[in-house]
Legacy VTK file of the C-alpha trace (Angstrom):
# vtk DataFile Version 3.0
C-alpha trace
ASCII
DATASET POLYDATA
POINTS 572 float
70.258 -73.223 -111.046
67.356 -75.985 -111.738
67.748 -78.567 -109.322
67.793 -81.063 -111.783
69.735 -79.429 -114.915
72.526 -79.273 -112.223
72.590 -83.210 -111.438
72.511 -83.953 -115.163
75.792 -81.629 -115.654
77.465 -83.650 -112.708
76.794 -86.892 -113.809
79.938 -88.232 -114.953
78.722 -91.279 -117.068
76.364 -88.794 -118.893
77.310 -89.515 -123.195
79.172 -87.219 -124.975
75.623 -85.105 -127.362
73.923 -84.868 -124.129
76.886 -83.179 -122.249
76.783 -80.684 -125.228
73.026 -80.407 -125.103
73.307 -79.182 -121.551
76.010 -76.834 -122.336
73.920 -75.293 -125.086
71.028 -74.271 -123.172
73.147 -73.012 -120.248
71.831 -69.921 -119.256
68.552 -70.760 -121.284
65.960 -70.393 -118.280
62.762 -71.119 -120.130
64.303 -74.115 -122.246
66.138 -75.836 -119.043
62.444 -74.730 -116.994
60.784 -77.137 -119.726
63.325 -80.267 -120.072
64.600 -80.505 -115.952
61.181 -78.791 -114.339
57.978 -81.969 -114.947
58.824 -85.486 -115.747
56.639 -86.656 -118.335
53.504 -88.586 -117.347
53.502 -92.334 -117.346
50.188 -93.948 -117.900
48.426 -95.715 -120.214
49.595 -94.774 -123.247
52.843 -94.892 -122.138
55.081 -92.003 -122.521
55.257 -89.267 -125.706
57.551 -86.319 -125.856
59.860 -84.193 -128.110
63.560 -85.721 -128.054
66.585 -84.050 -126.180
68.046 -83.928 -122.874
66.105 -83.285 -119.005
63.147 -85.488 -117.732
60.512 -84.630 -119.382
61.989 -85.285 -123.135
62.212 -88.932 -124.624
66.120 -89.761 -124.575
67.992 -93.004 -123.260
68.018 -91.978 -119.960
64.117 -91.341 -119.175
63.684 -94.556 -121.076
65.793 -96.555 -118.701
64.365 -95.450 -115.855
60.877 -96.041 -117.462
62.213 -99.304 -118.185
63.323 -99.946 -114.807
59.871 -98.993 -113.551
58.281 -101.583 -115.999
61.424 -104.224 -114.590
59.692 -103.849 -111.330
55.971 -104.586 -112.201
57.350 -107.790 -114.465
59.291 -109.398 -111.317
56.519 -108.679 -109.132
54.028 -110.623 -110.727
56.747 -113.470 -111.403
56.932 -113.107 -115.391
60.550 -113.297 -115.628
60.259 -115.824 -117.627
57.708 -115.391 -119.750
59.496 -112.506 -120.869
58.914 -109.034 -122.736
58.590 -108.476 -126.580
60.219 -105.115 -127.839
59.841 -103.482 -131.103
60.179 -100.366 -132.516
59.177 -97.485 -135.402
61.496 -95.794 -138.080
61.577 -92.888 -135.825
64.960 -91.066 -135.166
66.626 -93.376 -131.714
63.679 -95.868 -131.954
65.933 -98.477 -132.665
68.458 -96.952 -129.821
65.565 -96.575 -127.182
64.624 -99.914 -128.131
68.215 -101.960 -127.358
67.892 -99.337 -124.002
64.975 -100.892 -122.500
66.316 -104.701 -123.649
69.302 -104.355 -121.620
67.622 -102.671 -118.737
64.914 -105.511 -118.989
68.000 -108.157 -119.209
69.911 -106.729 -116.604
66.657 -107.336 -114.187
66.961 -110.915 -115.341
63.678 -110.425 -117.212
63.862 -112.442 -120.851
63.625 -110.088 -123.916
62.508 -111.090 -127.168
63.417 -107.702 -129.346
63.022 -107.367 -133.125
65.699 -107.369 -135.743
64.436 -104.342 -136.888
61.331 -101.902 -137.338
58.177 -103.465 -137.159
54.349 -102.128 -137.315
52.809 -101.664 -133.747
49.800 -104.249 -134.211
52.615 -107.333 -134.693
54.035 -106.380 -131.441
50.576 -106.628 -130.017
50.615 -110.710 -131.750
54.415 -110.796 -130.554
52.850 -110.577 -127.282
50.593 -112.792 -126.898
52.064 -115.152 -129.859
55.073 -115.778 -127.617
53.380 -116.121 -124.207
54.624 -112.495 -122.569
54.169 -111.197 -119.735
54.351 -108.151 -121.918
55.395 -105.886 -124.483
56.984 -102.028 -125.746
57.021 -100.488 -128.676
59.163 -97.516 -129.323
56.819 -95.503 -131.341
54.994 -92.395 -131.004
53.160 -92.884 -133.968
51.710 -90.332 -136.024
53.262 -87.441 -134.389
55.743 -85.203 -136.095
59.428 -86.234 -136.495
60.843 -84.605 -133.089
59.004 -87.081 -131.318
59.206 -90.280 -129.976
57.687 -92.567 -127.445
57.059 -95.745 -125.637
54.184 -97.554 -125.116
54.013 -100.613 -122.786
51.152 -103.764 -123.321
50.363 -106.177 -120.860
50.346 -110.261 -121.468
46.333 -109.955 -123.321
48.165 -107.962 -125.907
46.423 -104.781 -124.818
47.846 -101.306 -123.676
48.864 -101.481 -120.112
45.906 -100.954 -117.840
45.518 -98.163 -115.417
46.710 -100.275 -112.039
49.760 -101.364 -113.678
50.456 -98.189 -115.408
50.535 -96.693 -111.781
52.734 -99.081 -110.511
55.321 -98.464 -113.138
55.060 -94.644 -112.685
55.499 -95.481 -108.823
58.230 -97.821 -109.386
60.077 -95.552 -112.038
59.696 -92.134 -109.835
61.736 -93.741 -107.067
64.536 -94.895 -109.512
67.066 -92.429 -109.123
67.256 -91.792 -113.478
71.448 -92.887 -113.544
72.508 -95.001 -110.516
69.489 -96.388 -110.392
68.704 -98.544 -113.370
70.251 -101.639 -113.887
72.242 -102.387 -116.946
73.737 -105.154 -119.030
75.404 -105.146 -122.796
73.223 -107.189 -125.152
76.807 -109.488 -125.923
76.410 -110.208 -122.525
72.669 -110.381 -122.033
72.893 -112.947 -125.304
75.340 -115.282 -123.783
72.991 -115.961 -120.570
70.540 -116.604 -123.130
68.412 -113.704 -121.976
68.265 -111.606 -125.354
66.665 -113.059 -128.215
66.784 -111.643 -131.650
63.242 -112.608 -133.472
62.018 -111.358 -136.782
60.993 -113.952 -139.910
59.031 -116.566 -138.114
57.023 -113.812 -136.119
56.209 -112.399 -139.433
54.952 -115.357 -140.704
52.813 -116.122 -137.980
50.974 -112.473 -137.836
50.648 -112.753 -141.730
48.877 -116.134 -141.601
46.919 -114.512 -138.674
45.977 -111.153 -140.758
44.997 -113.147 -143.816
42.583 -115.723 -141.918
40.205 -112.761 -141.126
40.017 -112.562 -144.668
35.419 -112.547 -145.379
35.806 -112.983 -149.183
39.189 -113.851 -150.374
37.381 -114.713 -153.989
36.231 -111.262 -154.871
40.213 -110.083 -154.355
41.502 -113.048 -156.415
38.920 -111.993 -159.359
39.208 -108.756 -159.224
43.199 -108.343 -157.833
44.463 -107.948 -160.908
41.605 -105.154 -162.504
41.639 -102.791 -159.571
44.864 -100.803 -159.406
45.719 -99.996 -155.711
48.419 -97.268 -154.976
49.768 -97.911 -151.325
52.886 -95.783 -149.313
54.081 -96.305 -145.894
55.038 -92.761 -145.587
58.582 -93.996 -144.888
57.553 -96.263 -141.922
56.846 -99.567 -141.016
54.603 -100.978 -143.446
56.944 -100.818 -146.204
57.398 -104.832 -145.926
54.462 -106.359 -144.637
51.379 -104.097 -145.908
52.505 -105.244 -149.699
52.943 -108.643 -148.733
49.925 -109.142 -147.207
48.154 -107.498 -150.164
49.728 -109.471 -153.303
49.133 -112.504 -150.717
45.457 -111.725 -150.601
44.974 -111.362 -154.206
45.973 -107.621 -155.312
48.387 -107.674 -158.121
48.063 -104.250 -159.162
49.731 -103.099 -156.760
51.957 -99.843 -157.011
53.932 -98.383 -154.187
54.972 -95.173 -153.688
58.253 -95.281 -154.510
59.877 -92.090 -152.809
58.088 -92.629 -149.693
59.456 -96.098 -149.356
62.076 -95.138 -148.329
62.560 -95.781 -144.476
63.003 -92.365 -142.633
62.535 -90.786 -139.837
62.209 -87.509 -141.046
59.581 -88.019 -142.977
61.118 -85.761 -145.933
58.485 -85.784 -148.543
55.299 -84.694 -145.591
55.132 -81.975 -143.113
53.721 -84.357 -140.816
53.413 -88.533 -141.235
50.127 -88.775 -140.308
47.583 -90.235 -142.902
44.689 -88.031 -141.462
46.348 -85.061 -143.651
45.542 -84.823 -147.281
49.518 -83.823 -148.382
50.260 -87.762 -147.291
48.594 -88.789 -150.452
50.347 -86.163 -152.347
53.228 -88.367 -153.660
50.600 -91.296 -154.704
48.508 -89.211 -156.854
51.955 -87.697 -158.628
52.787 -91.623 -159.276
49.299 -91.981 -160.454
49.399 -88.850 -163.124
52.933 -89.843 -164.200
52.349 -93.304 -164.828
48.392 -93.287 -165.910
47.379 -95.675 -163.275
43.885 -96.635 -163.276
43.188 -96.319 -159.583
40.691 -97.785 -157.401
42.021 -96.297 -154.546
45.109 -95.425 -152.375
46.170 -96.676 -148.887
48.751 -94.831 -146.424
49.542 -95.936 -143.015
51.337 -94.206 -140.573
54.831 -94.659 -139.437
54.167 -97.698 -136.806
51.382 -99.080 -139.471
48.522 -98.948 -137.305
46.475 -95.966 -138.419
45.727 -96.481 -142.404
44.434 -93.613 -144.736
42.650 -93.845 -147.921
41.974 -91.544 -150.818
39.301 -92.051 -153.318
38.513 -90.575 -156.705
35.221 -88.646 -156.692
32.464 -87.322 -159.154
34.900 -84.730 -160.370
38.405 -87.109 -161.041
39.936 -85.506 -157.786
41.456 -87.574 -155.175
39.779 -86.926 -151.728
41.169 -88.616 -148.599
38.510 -89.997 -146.658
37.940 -89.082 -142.275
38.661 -92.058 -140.432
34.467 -91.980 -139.502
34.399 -92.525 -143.565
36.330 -95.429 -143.591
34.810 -96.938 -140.392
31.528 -96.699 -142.059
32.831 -98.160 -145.388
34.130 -101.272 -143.555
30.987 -101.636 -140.933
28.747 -101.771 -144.354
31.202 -104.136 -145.637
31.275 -106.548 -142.964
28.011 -106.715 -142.118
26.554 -106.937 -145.948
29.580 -109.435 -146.858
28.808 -111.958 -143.865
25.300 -111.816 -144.481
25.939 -112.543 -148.367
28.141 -115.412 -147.532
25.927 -116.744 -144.522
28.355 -116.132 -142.123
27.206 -113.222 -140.013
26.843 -114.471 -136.484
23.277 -114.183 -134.154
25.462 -112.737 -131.616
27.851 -110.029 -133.589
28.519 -106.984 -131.981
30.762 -104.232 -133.089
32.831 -101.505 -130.761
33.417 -97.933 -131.692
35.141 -95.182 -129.283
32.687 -93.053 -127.826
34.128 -89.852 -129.822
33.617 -91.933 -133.104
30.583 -91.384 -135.590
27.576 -92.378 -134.545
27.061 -93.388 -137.925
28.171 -96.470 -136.957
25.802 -97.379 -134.779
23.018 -96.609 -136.908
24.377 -99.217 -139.665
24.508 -101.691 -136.889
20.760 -101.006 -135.949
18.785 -101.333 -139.235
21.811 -104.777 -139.795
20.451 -105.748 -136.048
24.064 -106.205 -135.232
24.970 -105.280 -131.651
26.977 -102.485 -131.055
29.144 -100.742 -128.359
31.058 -97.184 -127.018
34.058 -97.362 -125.390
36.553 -94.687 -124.112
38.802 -93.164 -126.330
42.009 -95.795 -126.730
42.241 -99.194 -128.446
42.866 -100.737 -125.074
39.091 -100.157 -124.460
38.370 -102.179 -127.571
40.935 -104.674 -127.000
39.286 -105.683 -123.098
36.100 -106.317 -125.292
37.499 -108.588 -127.250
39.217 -110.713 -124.579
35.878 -110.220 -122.665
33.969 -112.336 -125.393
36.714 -114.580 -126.142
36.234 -115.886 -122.728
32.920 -115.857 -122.076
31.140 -116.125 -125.553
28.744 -113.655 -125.109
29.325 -112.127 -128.460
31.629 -112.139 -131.695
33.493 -109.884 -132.147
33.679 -108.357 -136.154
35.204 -104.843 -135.667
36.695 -102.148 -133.795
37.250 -98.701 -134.648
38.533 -95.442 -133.373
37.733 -91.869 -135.323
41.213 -91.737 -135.462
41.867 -94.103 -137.906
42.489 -97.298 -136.315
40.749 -100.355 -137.023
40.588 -104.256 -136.386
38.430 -107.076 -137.681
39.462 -109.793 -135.507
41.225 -110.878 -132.140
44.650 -111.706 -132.913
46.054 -108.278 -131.911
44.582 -106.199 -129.120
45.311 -102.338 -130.982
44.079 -101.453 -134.354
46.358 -102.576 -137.154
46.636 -101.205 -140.672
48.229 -104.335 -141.941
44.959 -106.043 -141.822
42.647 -102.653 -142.920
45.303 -102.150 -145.395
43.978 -106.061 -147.109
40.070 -105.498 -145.958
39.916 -102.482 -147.342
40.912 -103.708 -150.763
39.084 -106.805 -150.398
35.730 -104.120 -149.951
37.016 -102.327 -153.285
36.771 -105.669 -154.895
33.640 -106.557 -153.862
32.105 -103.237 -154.265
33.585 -103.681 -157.729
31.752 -106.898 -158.110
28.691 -105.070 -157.491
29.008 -102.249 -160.076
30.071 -99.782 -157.705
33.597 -97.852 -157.079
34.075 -97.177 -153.323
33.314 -93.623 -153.442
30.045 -94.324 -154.757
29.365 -96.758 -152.025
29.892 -94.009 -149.056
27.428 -92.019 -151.296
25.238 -94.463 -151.086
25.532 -94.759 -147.398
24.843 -91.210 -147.086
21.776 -91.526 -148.903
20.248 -94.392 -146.887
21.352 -93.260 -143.424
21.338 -89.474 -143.404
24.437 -87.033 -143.899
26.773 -87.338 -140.627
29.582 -85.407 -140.637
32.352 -84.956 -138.091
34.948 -82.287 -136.989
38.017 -82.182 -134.460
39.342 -79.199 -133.203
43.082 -79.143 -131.827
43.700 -76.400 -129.055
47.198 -76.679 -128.606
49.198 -76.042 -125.104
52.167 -74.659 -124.471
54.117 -74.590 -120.989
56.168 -76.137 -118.457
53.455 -78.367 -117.701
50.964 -78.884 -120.313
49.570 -81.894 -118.758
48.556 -79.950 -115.835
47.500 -76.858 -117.828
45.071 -79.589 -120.051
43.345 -80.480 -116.357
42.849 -77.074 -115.337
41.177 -75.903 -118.562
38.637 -78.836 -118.256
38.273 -78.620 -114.949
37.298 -74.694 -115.440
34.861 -76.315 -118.160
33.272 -78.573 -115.994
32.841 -75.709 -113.436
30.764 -73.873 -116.115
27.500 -74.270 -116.568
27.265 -74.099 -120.711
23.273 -74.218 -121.580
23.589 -74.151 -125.458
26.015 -74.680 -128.268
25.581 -72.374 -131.603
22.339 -71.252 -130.820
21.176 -74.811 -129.964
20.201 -76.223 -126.186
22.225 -78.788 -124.419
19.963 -81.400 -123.806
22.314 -83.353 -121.768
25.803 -83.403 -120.459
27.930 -86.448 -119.937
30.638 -85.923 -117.803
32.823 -89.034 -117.562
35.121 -88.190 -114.778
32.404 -87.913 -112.368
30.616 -90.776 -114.383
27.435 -89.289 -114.768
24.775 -87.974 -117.142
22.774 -84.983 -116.283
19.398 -84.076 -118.150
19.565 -79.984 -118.765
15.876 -79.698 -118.088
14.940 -82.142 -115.147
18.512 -82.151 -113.848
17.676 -86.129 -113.839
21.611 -88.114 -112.998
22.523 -91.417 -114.892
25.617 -93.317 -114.615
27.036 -93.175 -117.947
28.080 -96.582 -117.441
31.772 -96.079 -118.636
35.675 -95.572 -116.383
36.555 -92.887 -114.935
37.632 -90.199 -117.665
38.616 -86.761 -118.143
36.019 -85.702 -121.375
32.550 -83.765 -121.184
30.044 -84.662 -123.739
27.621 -82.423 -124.275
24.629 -84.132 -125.884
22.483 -81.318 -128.033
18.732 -80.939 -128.888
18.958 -81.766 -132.217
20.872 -84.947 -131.960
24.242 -83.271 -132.585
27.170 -84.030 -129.993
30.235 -81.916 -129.028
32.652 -83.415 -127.045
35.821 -81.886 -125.475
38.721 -84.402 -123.891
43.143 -83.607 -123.474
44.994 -85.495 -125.722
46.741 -88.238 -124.320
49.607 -88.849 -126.577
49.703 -84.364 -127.423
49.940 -81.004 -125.524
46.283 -80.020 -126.950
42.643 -80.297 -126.034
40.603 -82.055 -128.555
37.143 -81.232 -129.444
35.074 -83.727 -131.313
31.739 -82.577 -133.247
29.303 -85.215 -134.186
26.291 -83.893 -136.756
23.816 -85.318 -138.873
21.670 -83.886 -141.649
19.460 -84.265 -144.432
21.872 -82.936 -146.567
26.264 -82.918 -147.166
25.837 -79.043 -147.576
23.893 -79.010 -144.268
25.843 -81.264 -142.311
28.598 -78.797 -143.097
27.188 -75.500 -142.122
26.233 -77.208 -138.673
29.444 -78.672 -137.825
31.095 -75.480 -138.856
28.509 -73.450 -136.666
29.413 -75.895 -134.033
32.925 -75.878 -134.591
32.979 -72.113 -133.991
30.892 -72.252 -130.544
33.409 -74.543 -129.473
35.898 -72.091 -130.547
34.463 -68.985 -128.492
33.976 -71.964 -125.584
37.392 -72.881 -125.244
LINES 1 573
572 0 1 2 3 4 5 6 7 8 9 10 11 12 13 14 15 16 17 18 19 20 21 22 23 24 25 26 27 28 29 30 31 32 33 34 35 36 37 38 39 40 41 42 43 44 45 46 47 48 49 50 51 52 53 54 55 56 57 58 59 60 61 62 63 64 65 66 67 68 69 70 71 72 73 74 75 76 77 78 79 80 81 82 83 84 85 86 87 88 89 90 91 92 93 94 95 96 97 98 99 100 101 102 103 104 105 106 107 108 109 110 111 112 113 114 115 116 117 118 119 120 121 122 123 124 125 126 127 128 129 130 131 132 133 134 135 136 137 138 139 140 141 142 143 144 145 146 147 148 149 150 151 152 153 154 155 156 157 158 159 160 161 162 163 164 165 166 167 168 169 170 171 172 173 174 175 176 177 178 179 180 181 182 183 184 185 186 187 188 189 190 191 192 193 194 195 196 197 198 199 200 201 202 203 204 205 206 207 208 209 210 211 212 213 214 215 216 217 218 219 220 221 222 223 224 225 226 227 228 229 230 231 232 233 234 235 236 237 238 239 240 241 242 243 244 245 246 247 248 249 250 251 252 253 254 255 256 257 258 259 260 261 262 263 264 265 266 267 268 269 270 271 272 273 274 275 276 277 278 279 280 281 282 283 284 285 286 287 288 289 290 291 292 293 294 295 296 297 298 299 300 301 302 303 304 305 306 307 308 309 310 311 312 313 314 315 316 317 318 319 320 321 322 323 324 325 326 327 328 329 330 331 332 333 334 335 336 337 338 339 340 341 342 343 344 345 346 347 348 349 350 351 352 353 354 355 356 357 358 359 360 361 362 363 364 365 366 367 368 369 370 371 372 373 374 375 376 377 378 379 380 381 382 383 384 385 386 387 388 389 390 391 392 393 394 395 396 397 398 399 400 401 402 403 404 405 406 407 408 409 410 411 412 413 414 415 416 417 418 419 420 421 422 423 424 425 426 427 428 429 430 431 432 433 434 435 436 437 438 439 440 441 442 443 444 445 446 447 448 449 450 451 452 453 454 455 456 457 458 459 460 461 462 463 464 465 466 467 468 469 470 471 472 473 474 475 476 477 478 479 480 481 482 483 484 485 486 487 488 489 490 491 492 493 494 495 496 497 498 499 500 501 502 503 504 505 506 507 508 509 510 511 512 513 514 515 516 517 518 519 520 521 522 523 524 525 526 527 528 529 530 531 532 533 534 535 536 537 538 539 540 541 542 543 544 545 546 547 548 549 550 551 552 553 554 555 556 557 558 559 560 561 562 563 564 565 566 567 568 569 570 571
């Protein structure tokens, strides 16, 4: 019998669905080989995992000891007091994980400051820092389908925890024994020592106020809030409240929510899969639209912790066509830049930061703007150290941050992208693109036309396993063993390779520092500008390939990054 399937049955405290869980896979080799075998991996981004029983699935147990591991860092660097914000997503147990890690946290005689109920993951970021934390989890796991769940931990800058702390967690957490060794407390309990504190309204408020004062040109929403018709669903998660809010606040009072998917669920019943990347999320919107005869200028959907946002725009033909997240982050790079320098507002020192996977599209709106620009590694965290970086040193200003991925943030009062405020500067850009004769879909054809035809595809190589973590390593670790000279019939001018840190020139064999941390993803830079660039997941079992082209026209771009797309196929 596994080891650890057989101290689970013996525990006697164990609750009655998880003594029934283990008594249904008795027997089950494979399934009790994948719960009880690898724990799941703590780091950055926190943990991510399928719910049920055993140690490497998210249930209250794996959180607690998690928990305790986090209870550990927080005393050690004396933040007792200051205290840990909690929140959490409409995800099935979120709000069950969530009152786990408070009384684990209280128990430690660490102050909690946990939400009345679901929030979106970019306030918890403000909750942070807002109430002076030493820092922060969110019970989320985002985008992912509905047997998931997860738990991400931020430090006191409102960031993702960084990589030395992350250890120390995993460290402290591995040598919790997962039942007798986590401390607990009931929240009656953990209220009447004044350790639990139940926030909500006034927190709100605050990250409203805070969302709205990055606001470039409030006056083009209040003209034209009432013309352009804006369709917006939360795909039953956390925006539901504060994404319309924020919008009617701002100006837009043609606003029409998706009804059916405003519903708060975690099983996401009207979409295979919540995430705002995939065209069927818009589905419901554009049956509103049709039924009712909206005029449309466009439709937002964030994801189920609202801080991914999607949009969908009518094109040339009348069709609805959701929009990459590289789209959208060069719609609101255009913006930003051409609405600050309209207004006079547009900073000598203005630099924006895009993940190094993201389009580089970007950065060549940023060049002919001579606005600064900068690559990070893939995770918001990246982004977020930038921003504290200026903040304290005033080097540059900050005006945006985005991820391919479609996250985004225009301004330093939360430290991971938030689709609250893309959610109200994305309509203020339909407004003023309005005000300039244009609809929004016109205005990324225009960008194409001035810039050059980029287009961008990800691959998803799923992994299956025991240990897919491990399995992800070894595949890129074979890759980085092999010596791969072209790409679809195209040389590899150069290979990045970010876990040794170095760039290597194909021809001269000439080494660079690529000037970035340490990081498991090869990034093969090809002769004719393309990019491909290969990376595990760190939130999925599944290697992700990224393919970056550019063209002179959209049917070209296409045929290269599918030509690309299949090399990468026959690669992997």
């Amino acid at each position: 019998m596994n080891r650890e399937y057989g101290k689970w049955l013996a525990y006697g405290g164990l609750d009655e669905n998880s003594k029934k869980r283990l008594e249904e896979i008795r027997g089950d080799e494979e399934a009790i080989a994948s719960m009880f075998t690898v724990p799941m991996s703590f780091g950055t981004a926190g943990l991510r995992s399928t719910m049920d029983v055993g140690i490497s699935r998210m249930n209250v147990y794996t959180v607690g000891q998690t928990t305790q591991g986090l209870a550990e860092l927080v005393k050690s660097a004396g933040g007792e007091k200051r205290g840990v914000a909690i929140c959490h997503d409409c995800r099935i147990n979120s709000r069950l994980f969530a009152e786990t890690a408070a009384c684990v946290l209280c128990a430690n005689g660490i102050k909690v400051y946990l939400f009345d109920s679901l929030r979106p993951t970019p306030e918890l970021s403000f909750a942070v820092m807002h109430y002076n934390c030493i820092a922060g989890i969110n019970i989320t796991a985002s985008h992912n389908p509905k047997e998931y769940n997860g738990y991400k931990v931020y430090w006191e800058d409102g960031a993702q925890l960084p990589p030395e702390h992350a250890a120390q967690v995993s460290k402290a957490a591995a040598e919790c024994d997962i039942f007798e060794g986590v401390k607990k407390i009931s929240p009656e309990k953990a209220k009447k020592r004044g350790l639990l504190e139940i926030i909500g309204k006034e927190c709100d408020e605050a990250f409203l106020q805070a969302v709205l004062a990055c606001s470039l040109a409030p006056e083009y929403t209040r003209e034209y809030g009432d013309s352009l018709g804006i369709v917006y669903t939360p795909v039953h998660g956390t925006g539901h409240k504060l994404v319309p809010e924020a919008l009617r606040r701002s100006g837009i009072n043609n606003l029409h929510c998706v009804e059916s998917q405003m519903v708060i669920d975690g099983s996401f019943p009207t979409v295979a899969s919540p995430n705002p990347e995939n065209r069927e999320c818009f589905d419901e919107a554009v049956k509103l639209i049709n039924e009712k005869g909206i005029d449309c200028g466009c439709i937002i959907a964030t994801d189920p912790d609202a801080d991914r946002i999607g949009l969908a725009l009518k094109n040339e033909k009348g069709e609805f066509v959701a929009l990459s997240g590289n789209q959208i982050g060069a719609l609101l790079i255009d913006y930003v830049i051409k609405v600050r320098r309209e207004k006079g507002i547009l900073p000598q020192n203005a630099c924006a930061v895009k993940s190094v996977v993201s389009s580089n599209l970007f950065d060549a709106i940023c060049e002919k703007n001579g606005v600064s620009h900068v690559s990070v590694l893939t995770g918001f965290k990246y982004i977020g150290e930038k921003i504290k970086e200026w903040a304290a040193d005033g080097s540059r200003t900050f005006i945006l941050g985005y991820e391919e991925s479609q996250g985004y943030l225009a301004g330093g009062y939360a430290r991971d992208k938030d689709a609250v405020g893309a959610s109200v500067l994305c309509a203020e850009m339909a407004c003023w693109h309005k005000a300039h004769g244009k609809s929004v879909f016109e205005a990324l054809n225009a960008i194409y036309e001035e810039y050059g035809h980029y287009r961008e595809k990800v691959l998803n190589i799923k992994i299956s396993g025991v240990d897919p973590m491990a399995q992800m390593s070894e595949k890129t670790a074979k890759l980085r063993g092999t010596r791969v000279e072209e790409l679809g019939g195209e040389k590899v001018a150069a290979l990045r390779d970010y876990l040794a840190g170095t760039r290597t020139e194909t021809g001269s064999g000439k080494v660079a520092p690529t000037g970035l941390p340490q990081s498991d993803m090869l990034y093969y830079e090809l002769a004719d500008g393309s990019a491909v660039i290969i990376r595990p997941s760190g939130t999925e079992p599944k290697i992700k390939a990224y393919i970056l082209v550019k063209a002179d026209s959209s049917e070209e771009a296409e045929a290269k990054a599918e030509k690309y797309a299949a090399a990468v196929g026959k690669l992997l």
